[in-house]
C-alpha positions in Angstrom: -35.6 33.5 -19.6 -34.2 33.4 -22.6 -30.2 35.1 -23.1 -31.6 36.7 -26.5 -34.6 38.3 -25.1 -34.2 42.1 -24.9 -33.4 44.1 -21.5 -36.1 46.9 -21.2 -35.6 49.8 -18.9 -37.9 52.0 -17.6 -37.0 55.7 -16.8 -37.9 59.4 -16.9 -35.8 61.5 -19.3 -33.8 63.4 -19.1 -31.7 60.7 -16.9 -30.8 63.6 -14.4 -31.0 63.2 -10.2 -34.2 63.7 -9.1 -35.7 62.6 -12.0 -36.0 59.4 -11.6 -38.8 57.0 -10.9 -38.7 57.1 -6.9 -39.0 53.9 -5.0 -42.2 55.2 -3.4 -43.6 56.0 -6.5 -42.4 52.4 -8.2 -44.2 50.9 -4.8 -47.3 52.1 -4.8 -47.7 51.3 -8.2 -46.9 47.9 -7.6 -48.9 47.7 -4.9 -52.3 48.8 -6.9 -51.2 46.9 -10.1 -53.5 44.0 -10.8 -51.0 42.6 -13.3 -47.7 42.9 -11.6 -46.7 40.3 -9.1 -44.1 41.7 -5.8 -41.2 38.7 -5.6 -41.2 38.6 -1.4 -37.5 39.4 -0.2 -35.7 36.2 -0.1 -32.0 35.3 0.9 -30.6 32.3 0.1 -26.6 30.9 -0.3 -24.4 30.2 -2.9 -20.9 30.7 -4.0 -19.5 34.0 -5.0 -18.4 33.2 -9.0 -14.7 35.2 -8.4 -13.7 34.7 -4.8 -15.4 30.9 -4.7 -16.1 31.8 -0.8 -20.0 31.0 0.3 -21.8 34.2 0.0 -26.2 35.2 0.7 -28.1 36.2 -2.2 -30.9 38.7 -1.7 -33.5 39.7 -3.7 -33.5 43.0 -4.5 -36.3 45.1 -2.5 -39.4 46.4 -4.9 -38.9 43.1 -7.5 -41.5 42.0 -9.2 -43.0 39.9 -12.2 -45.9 39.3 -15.0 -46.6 36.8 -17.0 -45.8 37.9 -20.5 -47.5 36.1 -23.8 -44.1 34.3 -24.2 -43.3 33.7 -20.0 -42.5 35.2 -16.9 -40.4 38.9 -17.0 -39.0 39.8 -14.0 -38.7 43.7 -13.1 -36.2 45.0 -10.5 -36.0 48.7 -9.4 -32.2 50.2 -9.5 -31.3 53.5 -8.9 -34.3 55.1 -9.6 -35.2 53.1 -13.0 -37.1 50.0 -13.7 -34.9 46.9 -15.3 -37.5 44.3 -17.3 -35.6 40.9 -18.1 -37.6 38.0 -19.9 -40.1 37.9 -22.5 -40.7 41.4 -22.1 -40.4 42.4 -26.0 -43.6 40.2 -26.4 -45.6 42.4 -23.7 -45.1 45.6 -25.0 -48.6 46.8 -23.5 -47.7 46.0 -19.9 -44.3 47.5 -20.3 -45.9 50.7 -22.2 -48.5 51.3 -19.3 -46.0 50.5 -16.8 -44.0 53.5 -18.3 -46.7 55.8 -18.9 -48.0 55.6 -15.6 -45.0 56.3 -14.3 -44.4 59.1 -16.3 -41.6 57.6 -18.2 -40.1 56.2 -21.2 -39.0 52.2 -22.4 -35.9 51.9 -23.6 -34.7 48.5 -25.5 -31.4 46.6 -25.4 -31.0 43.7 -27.3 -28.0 41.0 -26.3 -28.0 39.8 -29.5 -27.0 43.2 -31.1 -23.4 43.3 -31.0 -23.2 47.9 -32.0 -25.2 47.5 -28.3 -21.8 47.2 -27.0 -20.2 50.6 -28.5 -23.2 52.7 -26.9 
């Protein structure tokens, strides 16, 4: 994955609670996609970047991937929303129909727009 790729989230508006894309409803649409790939729950260690102590990394439960036209995106549910990190500006028909099924909306952040940080 590129650093200047755009970060695509997935979510129903308005962003409110309990309207959000529930982890359920993100599940079983994984689950039945025949495009979206679950990544399995892994641990494994490394070294916490402030403290420098030894710490487990865990993949997050309900990850995922596809393979985009320009690479692999990876897709991680948080807090009711869906974050899309890769090549996903390239596979705007997945990302559209992961959205619409889901009864949301794609929103698009791009690293390499510095006014991204005033929002």
């Amino acid at each position: 994955m590129q650093s200047d790729d755009p970060i695509l989230i997935i979510s129903k508006r308005p962003v409110a609670e309990g309207n959000e894309i529930s982890r359920e409803q993100w599940l079983s649409y994984l689950a039945a996609s025949p495009v979206l790939q679950a990544i399995a729950p892994a641990e494994h260690q490394g070294m916490n970047p402030f403290t420098k102590e030894p710490m487990v990394f865990r993949s997050p439960p309900g990850a995922a991937y596809f393979q985009g036209p320009r690479g692999r995106c990876e897709i991680e549910y948080h807090a009711g929303s869906l974050v899309i990190r890769g090549a996903a500006g390239h596979a705007e028909a997945i990302v559209d129909e992961i959205a619409q099924s889901l009864g949301a909306e794609v929103e698009r952040f791009d690293p390499s727009d510095d006014s991204a940080a005033d929002r």
